[in-house]
ZAGULUM-965466 format. One record per residue (C-alpha): residue in three letters; chain; x, y, z negated. Coordinates in nm, 4 decimals, always signed. Layout:
<recs>
+---------+--------+----------+----------+----------+
: residuo : cadena :        X :        Y :        Z :
+---------+--------+----------+----------+----------+
:     ALA :      A :        X :        Y :        Z :
...
+---------+--------+----------+----------+----------+
</recs>
This chain:
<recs>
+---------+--------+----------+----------+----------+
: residuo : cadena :        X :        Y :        Z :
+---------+--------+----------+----------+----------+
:     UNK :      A :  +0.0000 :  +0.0000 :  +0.0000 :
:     UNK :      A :  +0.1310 :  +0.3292 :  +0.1185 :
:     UNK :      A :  +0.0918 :  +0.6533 :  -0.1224 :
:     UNK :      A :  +0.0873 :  +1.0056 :  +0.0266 :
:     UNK :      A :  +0.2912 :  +1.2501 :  -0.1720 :
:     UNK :      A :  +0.0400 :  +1.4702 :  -0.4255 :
:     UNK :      A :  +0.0314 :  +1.8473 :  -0.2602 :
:     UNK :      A :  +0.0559 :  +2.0989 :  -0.5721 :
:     UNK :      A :  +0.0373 :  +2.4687 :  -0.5762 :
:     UNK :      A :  +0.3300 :  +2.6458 :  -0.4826 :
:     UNK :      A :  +0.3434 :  +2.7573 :  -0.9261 :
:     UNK :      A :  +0.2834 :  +2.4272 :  -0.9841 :
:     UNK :      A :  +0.5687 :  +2.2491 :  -0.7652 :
:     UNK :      A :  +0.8456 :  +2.5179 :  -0.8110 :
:     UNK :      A :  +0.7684 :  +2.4392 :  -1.2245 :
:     UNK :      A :  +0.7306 :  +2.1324 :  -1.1989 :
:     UNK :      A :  +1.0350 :  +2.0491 :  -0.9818 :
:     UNK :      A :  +1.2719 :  +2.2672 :  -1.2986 :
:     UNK :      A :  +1.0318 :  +2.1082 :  -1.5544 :
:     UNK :      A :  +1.1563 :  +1.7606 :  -1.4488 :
:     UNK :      A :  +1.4663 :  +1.8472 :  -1.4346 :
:     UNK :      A :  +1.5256 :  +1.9910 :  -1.7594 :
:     UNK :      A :  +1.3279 :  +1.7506 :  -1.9544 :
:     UNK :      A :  +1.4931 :  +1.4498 :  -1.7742 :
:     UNK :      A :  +1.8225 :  +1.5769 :  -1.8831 :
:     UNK :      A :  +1.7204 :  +1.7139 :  -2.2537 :
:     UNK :      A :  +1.3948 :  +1.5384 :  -2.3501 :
:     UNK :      A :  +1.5673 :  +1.2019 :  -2.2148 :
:     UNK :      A :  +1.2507 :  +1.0842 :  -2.0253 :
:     UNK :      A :  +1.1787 :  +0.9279 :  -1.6910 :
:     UNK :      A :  +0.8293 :  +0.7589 :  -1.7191 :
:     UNK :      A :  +0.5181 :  +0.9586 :  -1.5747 :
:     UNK :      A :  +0.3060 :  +0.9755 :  -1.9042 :
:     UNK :      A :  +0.5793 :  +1.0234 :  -2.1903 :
:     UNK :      A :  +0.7752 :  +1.3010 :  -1.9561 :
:     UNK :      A :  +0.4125 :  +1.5074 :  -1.9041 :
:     UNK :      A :  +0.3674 :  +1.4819 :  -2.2933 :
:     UNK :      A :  +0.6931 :  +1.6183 :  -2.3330 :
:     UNK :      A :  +0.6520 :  +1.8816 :  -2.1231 :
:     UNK :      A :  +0.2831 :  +1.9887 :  -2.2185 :
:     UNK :      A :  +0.4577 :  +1.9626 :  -2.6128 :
:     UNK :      A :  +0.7405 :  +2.1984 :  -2.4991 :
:     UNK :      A :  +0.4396 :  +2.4282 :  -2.3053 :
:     UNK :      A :  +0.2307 :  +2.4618 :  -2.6622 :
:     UNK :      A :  +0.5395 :  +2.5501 :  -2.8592 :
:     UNK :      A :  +0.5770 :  +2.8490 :  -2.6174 :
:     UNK :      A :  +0.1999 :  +2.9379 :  -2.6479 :
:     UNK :      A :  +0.1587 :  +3.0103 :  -2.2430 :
:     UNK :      A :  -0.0905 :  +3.2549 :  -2.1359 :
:     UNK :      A :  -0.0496 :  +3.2208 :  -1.7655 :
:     UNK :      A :  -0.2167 :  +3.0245 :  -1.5023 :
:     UNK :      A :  +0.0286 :  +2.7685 :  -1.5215 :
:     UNK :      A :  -0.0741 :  +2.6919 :  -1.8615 :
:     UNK :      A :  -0.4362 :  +2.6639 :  -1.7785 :
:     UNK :      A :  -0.3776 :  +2.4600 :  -1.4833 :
:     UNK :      A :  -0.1867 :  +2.2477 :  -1.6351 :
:     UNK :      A :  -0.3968 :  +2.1623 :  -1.9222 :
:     UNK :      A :  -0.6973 :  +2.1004 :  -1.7088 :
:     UNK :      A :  -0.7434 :  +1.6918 :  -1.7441 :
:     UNK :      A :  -0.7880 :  +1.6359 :  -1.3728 :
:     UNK :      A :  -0.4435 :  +1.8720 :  -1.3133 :
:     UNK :      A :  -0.2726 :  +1.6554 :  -1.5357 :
:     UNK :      A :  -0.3776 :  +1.2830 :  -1.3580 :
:     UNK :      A :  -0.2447 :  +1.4905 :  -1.0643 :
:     UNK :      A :  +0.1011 :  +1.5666 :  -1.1972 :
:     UNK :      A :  +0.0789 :  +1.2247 :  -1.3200 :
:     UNK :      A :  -0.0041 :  +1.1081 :  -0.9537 :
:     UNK :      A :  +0.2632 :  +1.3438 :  -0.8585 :
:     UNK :      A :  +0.5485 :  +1.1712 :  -1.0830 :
:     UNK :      A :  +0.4469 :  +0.8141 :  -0.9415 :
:     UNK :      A :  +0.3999 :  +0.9241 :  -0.5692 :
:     UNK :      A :  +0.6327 :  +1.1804 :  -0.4949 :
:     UNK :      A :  +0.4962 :  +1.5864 :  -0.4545 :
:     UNK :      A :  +0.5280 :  +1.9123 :  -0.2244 :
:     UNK :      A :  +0.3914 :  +2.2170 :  -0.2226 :
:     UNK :      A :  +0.0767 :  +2.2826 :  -0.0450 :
:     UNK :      A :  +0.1067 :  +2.4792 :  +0.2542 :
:     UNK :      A :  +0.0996 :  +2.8706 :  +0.1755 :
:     UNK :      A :  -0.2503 :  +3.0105 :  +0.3043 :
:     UNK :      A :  -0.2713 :  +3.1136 :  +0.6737 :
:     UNK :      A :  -0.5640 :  +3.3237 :  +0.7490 :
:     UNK :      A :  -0.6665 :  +3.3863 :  +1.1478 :
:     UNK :      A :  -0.9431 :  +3.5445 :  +1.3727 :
:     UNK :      A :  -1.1413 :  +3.3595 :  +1.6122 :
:     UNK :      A :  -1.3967 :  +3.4528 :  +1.8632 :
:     UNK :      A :  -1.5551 :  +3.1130 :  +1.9974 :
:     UNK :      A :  -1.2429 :  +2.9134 :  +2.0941 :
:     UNK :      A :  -1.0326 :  +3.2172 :  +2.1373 :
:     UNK :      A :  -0.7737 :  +3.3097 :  +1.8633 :
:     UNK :      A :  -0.6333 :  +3.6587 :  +1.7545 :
:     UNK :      A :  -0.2738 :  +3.6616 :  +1.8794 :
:     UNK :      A :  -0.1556 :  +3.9958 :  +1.8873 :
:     UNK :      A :  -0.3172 :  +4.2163 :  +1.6320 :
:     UNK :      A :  -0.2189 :  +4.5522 :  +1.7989 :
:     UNK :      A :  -0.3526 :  +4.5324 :  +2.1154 :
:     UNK :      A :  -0.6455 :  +4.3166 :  +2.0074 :
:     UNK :      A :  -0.5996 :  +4.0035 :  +2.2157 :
:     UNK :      A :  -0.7316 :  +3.6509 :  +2.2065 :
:     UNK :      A :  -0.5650 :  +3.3747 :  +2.3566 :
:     UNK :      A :  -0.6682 :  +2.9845 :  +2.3892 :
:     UNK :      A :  -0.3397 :  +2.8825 :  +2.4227 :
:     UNK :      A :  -0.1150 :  +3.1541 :  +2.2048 :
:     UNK :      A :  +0.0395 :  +3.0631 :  +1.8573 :
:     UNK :      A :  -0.2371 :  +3.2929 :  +1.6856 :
:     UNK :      A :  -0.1398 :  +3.5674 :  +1.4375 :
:     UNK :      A :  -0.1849 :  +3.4946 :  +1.0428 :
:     UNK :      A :  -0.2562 :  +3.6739 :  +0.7800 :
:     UNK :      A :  -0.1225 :  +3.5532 :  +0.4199 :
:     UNK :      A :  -0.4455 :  +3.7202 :  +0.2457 :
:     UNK :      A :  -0.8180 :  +3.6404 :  +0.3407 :
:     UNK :      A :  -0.8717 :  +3.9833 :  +0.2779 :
:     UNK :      A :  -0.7023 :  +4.1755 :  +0.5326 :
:     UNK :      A :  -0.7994 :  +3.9517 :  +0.7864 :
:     UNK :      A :  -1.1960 :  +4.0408 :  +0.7071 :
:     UNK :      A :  -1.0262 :  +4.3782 :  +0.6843 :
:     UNK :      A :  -0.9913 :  +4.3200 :  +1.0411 :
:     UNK :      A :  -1.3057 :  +4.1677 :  +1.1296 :
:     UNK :      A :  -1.5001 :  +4.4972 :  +1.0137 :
:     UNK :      A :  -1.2417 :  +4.7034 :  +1.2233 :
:     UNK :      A :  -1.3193 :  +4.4341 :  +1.5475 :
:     UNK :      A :  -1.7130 :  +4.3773 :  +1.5088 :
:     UNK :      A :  -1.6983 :  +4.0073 :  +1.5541 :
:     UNK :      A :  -1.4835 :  +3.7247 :  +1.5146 :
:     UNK :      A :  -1.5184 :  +3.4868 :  +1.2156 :
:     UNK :      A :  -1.1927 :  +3.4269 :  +0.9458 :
:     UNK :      A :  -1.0253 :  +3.1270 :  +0.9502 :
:     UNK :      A :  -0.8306 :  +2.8756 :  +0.7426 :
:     UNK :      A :  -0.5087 :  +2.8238 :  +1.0139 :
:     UNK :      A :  -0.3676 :  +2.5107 :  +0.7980 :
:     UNK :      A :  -0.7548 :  +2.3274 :  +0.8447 :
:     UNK :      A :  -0.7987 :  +2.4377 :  +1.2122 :
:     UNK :      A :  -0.6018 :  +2.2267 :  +1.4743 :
:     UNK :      A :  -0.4740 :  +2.5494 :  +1.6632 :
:     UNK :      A :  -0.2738 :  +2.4756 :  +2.0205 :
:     UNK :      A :  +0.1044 :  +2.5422 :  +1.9775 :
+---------+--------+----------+----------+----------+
</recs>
């Protein structure tokens, strides 16, 4: 049986990736559940307000760092935001073009590409990483 590799937040894999580093080496740990433990121990004595520390503490979040340990992680892809107009997508944002075939232009916030949208008066957003966009 073949696993695929958990994808984590960008936060959580950068962390992570240091986390298990560090308590590998001090917390002398290897083992999915006990290094976790560890680390969530070492998180409370710090008393974390951050989004790491509510992710993190989140019971699903932490079968998936589990699932990470066994499997293997990455980082989810950062977000790619685009503008299409029926099978057309934005591919130069200055003169306003669409393209079928162009490597379409992204935006890293959802916001400026509405931003956009309002400015064109059509067009729908996009998720770039969940569209399967010619290249």
């Amino acid at each position: 049986m073949k696993y695929e590799k958990v994808k984590l937040p960008k936060i959580i894999f950068d962390w992570l990736d240091n986390e298990i580093k560090q308590a590998t080496m001090r917390l002398n740990v290897a083992q999915p559940f006990t290094t976790i433990a560890a680390i969530l121990n070492e998180m409370n004595k710090k008393t974390f307000d951050s989004d790491l520390f509510w992710w993190i503490n989140l019971p699903a979040n932490q079968w998936k760092l589990i699932d990470a340990l066994r499997y293997g992680y990455e980082a989810e892809p950062e977000p790619r935001w685009g503008i299409k107009a029926g099978h057309s997508y934005l591919y130069e944002p200055n003169d306003k073009s669409f393209g079928p075939d162009e490597e379409p232009f992204s935006y890293s916030s959802r916001y400026d590409a509405d931003q956009v949208i309002v400015k064109l008066g059509f067009g729908e957003v996009v998720d770039l990483n969940e569209e399967e966009v010619a290249e």
